[in-house]
C-alpha positions in Angstrom: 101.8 62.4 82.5 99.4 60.9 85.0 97.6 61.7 88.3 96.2 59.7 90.6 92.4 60.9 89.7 90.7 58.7 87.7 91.4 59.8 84.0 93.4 63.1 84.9 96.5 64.0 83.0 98.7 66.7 84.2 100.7 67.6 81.5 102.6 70.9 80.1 99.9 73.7 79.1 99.6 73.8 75.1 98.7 77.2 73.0 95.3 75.7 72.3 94.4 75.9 75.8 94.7 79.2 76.1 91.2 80.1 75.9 90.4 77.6 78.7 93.0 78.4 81.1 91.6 82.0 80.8 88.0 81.1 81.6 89.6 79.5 84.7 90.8 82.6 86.2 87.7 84.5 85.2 85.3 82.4 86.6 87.1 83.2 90.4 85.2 85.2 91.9 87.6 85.4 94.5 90.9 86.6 92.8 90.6 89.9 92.3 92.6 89.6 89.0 90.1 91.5 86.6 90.4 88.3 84.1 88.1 88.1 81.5 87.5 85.6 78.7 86.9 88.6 76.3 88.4 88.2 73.0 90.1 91.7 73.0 92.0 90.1 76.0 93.4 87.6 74.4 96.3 89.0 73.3 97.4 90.3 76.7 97.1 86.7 77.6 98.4 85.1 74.7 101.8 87.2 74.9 101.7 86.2 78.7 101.7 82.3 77.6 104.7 82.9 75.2 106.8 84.8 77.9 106.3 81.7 80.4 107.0 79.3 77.6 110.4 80.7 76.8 111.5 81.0 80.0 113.2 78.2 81.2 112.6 79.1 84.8 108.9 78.8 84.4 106.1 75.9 83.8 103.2 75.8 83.0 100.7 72.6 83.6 97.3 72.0 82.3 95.0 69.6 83.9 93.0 67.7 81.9 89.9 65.0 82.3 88.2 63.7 79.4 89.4 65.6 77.4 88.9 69.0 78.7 91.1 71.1 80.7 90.0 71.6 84.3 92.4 72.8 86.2 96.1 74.6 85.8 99.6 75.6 87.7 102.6 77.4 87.5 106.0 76.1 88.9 108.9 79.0 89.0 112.3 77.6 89.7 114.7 80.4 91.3 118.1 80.1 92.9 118.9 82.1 96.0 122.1 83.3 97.9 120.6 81.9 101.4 120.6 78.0 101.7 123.7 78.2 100.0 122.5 79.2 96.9 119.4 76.5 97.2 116.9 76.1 94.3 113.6 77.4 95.5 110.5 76.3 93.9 107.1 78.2 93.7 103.5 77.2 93.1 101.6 80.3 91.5 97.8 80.4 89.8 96.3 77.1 90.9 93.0 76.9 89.4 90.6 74.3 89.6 87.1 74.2 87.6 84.9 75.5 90.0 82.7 72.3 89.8 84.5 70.2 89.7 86.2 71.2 93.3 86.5 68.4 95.9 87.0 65.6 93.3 90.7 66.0 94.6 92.1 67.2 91.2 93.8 70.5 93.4 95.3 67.7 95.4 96.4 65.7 92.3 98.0 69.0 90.6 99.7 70.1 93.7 101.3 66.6 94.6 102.3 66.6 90.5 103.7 70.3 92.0 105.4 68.9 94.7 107.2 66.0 92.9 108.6 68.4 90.0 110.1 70.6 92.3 111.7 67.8 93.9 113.0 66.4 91.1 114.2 69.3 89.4 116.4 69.4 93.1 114.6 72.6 95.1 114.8 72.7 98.4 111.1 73.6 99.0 108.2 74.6 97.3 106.3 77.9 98.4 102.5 79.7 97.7 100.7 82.5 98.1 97.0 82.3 98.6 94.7 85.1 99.2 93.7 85.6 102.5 89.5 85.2 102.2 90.6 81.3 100.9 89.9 79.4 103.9 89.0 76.9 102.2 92.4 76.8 100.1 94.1 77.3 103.2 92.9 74.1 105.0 93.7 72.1 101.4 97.3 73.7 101.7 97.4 72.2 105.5 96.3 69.3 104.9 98.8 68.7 102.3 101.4 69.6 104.6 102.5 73.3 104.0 103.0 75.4 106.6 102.0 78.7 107.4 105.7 80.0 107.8 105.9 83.3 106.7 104.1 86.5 106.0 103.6 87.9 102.7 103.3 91.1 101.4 102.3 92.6 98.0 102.1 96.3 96.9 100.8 97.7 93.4 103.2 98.7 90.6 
């Protein structure tokens, strides 16, 4: 699969990127997630990959450019009473290499976002971004999502 950025491919995330999706999330400084490329983590993530894999309400994308993944997405699919039972799509863990932002490779994977969910027949396609991303939010505008409701998140 293809994106419009020169030499990208968006295409399903593979076991051997594990490692690489990982150091993704814990080069952000920003999320707040505790990742770590540490090997004695990589089992957590590892049984994380396997659970999304088998479940067929889940995908998983990796974004590659020559060769080496620089970005990643998750699309959940979930079907809800309201909307007469509407498929509802949503966009989770959109990491881009951190130098590589503003090459439009967030706007390429998020566009690739858009069209799956369409295609697979949801009704829309929701996020959640943390609130210090200004800069993420302005992308989000600019791409035509809409600030339409307020989310809330507590700690299990």
């Amino acid at each position: 699969m293809t994106a419009p950025v020169a030499g990208l491919k968006i295409r399903p995330a593979r076991p051997e990127d594990l490692p690489a999706l990982v150091a993704l999330f814990a080069a952000d400084a920003l999320g707040g997630h505790g990742d770590t490329s540490e090997a004695a983590a990589l089992g957590d993530y590892r049984a994380a990959f396997d659970a999304i894999a088998a479940d067929p309400r889940a995908r998983l994308y990796a974004a590659e450019l020559d060769g080496r993944v620089v970005g990643t997405f998750q699309l959940l699919f979930v079907h809800s009473l309201p909307g007469r039972g509407a498929l509802r799509a949503f966009l989770e863990a959109v990491q881009v290499d951190e130098a590589l932002r503003g090459r439009r490779i967030g706007e390429a994977m998020v566009r690739f976002a858009m069209a799956e969910a369409g295609r697979a027949g949801a009704q829309s396609l929701a996020l959640t971004s943390n609130k210090v991303r200004a800069d993420a939010h302005r992308f989000y505008r600019r791409l035509g999502f809409a600030n339409s409701h307020e989310g809330f998140k507590i700690a299990l």
